[in-house]
N, C-alpha and C positions, 0 to 999 in steps of 0.2 A: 467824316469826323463829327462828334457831338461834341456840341458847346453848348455854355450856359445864355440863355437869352434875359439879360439882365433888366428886362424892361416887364420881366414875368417873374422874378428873382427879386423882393423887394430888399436889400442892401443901406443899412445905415450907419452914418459914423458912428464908430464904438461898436459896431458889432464882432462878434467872433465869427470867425473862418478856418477850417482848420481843411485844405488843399490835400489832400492824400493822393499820393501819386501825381504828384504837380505837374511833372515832363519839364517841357521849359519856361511853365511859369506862367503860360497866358489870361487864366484867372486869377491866379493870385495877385496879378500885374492891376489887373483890374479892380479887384477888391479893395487894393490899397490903395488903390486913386480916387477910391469911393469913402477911402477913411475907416476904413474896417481894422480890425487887429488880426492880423492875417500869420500863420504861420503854414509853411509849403514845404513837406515832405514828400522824399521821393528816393528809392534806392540805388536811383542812378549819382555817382560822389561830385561824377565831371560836370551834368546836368546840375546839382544842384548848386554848385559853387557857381555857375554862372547863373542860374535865378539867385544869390546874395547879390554877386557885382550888378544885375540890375535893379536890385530893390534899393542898393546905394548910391547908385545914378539916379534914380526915382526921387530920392528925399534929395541928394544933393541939387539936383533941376527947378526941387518945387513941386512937385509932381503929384504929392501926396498929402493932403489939408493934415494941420497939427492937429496932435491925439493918434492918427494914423501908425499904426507900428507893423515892421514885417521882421519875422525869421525866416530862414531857410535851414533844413534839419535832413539830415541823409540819415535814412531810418525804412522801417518795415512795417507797413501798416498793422501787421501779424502779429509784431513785437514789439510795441510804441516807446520810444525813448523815452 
């Protein structure tokens, strides 16, 4: 499996992210604990309602430094909402 190694991926708060094909979420997860404005699409509807309920446990926890923002968006890379 390919992941992002974010120590080679310079990531700053306030940056834009935009997750295409998120799955469940595991960099997006990331992103916004980095303070990024992250939005995670993905065609899977079931996948992507459960990366929302984590990106709300996320901010509800503390999780994610203020300015930090996540969407989750069930869409098609092909056909972008």
């Amino acid at each position: 499996m390919l992941t992002v190694d974010f120590t080679r991926f310079p990531l700053a708060a306030g940056d834009r992210v935009l997750d295409l094909g998120c799955g469940a979420g595991r960099h997006a997860f990331e992103c916004y604990r980095r303070g990024a404005q992250v939005v995670a699409l993905d065609q899977n509807g079931e996948e992507i309602r459960e990366v929302a309920k984590w990106f709300a446990a996320m901010k509800e926890a503390g999780e994610a430094p203020e300015g930090a923002t996540a969407t989750a968006m069930e869409g098609d890379a092909l056909n972008l909402p």
